[in-house]
N, C-alpha and C positions, 0 to 999 in steps of 0.2 A: 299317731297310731297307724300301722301299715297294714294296707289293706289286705282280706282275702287272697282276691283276684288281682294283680296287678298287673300293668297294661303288660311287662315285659315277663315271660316266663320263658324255664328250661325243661323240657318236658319227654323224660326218658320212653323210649320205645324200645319192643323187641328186636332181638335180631341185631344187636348192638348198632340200635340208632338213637339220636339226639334232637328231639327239633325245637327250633326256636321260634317262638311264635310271641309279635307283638296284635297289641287288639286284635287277638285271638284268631290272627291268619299267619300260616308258616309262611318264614321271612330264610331260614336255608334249615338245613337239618346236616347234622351229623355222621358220620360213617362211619365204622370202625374196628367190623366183623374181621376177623382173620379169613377170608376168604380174597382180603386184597392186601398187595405186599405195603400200603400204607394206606392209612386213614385221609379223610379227604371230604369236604363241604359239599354239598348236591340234595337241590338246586340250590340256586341263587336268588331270588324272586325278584324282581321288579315293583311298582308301584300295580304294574298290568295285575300283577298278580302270574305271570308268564317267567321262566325261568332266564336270566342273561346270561349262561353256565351251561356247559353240555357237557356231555361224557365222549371225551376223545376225540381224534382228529377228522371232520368231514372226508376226507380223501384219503386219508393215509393208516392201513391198520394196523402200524408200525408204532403207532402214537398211540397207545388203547390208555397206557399209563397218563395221558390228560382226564384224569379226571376232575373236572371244575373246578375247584382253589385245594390248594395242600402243599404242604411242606415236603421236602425233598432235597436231595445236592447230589451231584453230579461225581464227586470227587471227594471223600471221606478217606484219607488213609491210602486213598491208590481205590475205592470202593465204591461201585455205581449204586447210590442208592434214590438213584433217579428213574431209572428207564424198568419194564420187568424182563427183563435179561439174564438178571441175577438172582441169587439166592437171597442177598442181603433186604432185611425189612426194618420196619419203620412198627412197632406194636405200642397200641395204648398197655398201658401196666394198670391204671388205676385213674379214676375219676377222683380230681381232689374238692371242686367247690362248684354248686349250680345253684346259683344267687338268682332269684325274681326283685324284678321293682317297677316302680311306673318312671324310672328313668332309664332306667339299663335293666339288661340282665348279664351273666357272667358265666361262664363256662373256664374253667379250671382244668388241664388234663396232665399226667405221666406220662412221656412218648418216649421208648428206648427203642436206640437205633441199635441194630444186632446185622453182627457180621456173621453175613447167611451158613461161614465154611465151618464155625466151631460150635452152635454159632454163639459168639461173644458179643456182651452191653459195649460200644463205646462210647456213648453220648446219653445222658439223661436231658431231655429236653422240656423242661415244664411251661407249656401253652396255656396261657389265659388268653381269652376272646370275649371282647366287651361288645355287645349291641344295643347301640342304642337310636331309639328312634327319629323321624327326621317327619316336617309337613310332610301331608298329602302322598304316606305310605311310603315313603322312599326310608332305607338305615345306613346306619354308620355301623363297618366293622372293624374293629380295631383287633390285629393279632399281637401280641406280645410271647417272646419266646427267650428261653434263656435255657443256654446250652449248657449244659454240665458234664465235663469229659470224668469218664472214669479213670483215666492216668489223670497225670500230674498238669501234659500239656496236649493237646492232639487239634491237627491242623486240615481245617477244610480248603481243597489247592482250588489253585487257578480254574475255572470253568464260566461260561455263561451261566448255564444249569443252577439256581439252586439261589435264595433261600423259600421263598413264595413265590407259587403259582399260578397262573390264569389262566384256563380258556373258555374264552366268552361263547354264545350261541351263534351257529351257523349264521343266521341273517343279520347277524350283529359285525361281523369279518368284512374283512375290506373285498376280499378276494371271493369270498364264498355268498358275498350277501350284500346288502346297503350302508354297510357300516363305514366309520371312519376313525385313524386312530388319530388322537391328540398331543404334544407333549407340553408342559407348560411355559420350556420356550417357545409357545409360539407355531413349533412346526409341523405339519399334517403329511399322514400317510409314511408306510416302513421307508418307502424309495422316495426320492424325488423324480422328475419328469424325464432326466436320464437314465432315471434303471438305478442309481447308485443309492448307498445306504444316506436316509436323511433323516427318521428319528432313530432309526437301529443304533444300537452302538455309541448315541450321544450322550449325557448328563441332560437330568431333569430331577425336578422336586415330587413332578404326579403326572400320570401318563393314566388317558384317557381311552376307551374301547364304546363308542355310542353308536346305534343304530336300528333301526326297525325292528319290532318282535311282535307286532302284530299290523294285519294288512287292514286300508282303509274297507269302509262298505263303499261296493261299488251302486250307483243309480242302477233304477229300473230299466234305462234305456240303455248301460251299460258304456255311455259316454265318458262317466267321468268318476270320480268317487271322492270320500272323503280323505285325508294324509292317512298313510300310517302313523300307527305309535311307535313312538322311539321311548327311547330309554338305554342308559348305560351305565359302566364300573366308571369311576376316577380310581385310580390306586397310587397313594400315596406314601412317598417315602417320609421317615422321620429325622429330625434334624441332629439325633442323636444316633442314629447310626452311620459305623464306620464307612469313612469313603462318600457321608452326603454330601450335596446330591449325588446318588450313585449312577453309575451308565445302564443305561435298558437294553433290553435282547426283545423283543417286540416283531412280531410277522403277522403281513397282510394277510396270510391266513386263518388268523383269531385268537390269536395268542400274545400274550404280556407278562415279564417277569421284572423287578429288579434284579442287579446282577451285583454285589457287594464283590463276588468274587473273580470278577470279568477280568482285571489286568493285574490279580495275584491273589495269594492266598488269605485267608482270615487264622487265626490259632483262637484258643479257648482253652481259659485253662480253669483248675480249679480254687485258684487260688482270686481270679478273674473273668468267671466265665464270660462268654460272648451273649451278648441280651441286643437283639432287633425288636422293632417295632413299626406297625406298617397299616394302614388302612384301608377298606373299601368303600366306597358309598355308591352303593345303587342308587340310580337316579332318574326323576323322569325326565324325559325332552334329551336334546343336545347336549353336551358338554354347555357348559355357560362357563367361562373363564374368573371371570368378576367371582362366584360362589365358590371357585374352587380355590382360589387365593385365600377365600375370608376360611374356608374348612381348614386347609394345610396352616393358618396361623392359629386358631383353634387346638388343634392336633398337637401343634408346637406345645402350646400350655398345661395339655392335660398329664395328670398323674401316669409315673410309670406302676404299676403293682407287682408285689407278692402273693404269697404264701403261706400261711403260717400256723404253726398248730393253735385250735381253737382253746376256749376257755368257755366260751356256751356249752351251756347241754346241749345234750343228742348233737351236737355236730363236730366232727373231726377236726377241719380245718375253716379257716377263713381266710379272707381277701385284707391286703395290708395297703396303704397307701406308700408309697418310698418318698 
């Protein structure tokens, strides 16, 4: 019998927001007001209970379009729908599935990409986000996204830019704070010790962004104090997406993307649409290596999902295993 209250719920707010909340503390929330040219995760929370996610670039007001995790591509058609430069947006259409449970909860969305000039759908993108929880307050978020072109074939080109996004909090950056970035070859930090790129631009299975988000107490006599808390993302690529391990686009200044489309293009068509899948886990402490092998093989095994129209009362649609 399933319960009332279950540990994971989906829990609609005004103002077109979403939060998700396990043992009844929001864990991220939703966005999704037309007041931004796309929808987008904020915050992030930590175990601290402290956000790992911030809105936009610390130095640069060039970058406003960093808002905390969200979908985006650089190159659509010849069409920036990454940067807000352009007309071109990114709009939820319709909410399809907001599943509660004490293992997960579920978030289901309709995202059409609209070319800003006519403005014309050329992509249905149907997003499920699965949360589920982890010890000692830390979650798993798994995004699942399956592009649906409204022609027959239409081609996401060559960019670093684009499919999921990052950027972690100020004091979590390599550059801006105490952070450090990880990749799961092994290699630490965007450069190496000569200035050149050394995770940038490499192949990796999950790339890591961990560091302080909350400062030790200091003593009475102000000699010494206790560590800060750390905490961080791991983000995980899937072993069924095109181009795995894919290459990363990653800056010391607090940011991490996979790049599916770094050294060419992707297409999607309708006959084959293009379907990604990609994870985050906030976490407390450091990166631990050891945990993030045992997650990515994990990850590897779980169910991709659908969509599909319901057969319950009062409810439209449900959740399909594939």
């Amino acid at each position: 019998m399933s319960r009332i209250f279950p540990r994971c719920r989906i829990v609609p707010l005004a103002d077109h927001q979403v939060s998700v909340q396990i043992d009844g503390n929001e864990r991220t929330r939703w966005h999704f007001g037309t007041q931004y040219p796309r929808p987008f995760f904020f915050p992030v929370n930590g175990p601290s209970g402290e956000s790992l996610t911030r809105m936009g670039h610390p130095g640069a007001s060039n970058h406003d379009h960093h808002r905390s995790v969200w979908f985006a591509h650089n190159k659509l058609l010849g069409i920036d729908f990454w940067s807000d430069n352009t007309d071109a947006r990114i709009r939820q259409k319709e909410w399809l599935v907001y599943e509660d449970g004490d293992d997960r909860a579920i978030l289901a969305t309709r995202l059409g990409w609209y070319d800003g000039h006519e403005p014309k759908e050329l992509v249905d993108q149907m997003a499920i986000v699965i949360f589920r929880p982890e010890a000692n307050g830390e979650t798993l978020i798994e995004l699942q996204s399956i592009f649906h072109p409204t022609a027959d074939t239409i081609e996401f080109q060559q960019t670093n830019f684009g499919f999921l996004a990052v950027r972690v909090a100020r004091s979590i950056s390599e550059h801006f704070g105490g952070g450090k970035l990880t990749s799961s070859e092994g290699l630490v930090g965007e450069k190496d010790g000569n200035g050149k790129p050394n995770i940038f631009g490499k192949q990796a299975r999950w790339m890591d962004y961990s560091g302080p988000v909350l400062p030790g107490a200091e003593t009475a006599d102000g000699d010494s104090k206790t560590a800060d808390t750390v905490e961080g993302i791991t983000y995980f690529d899937h072993p069924d997406n095109p181009g795995f391990p894919n290459y990363w686009h990653v800056r010391e200044d607090g940011w991490m993307g996979a790049s599916p489309c770094m050294h060419g293009p992707l297409q999607t068509t309708r006959a084959a649409p293009l379907r990604l899948r990609f994870l985050l886990h906030a976490h407390a402490g450091p990166i631990d290596p050891a945990r993030a092998e045992t997650i990515a093989k994990q990850f590897a095994t779980w169910p991709a999902f659908d969509v599909i129209k319901s057969t319950k009362s009062h409810q439209q649609y449900e959740i399909r295993e594939l």
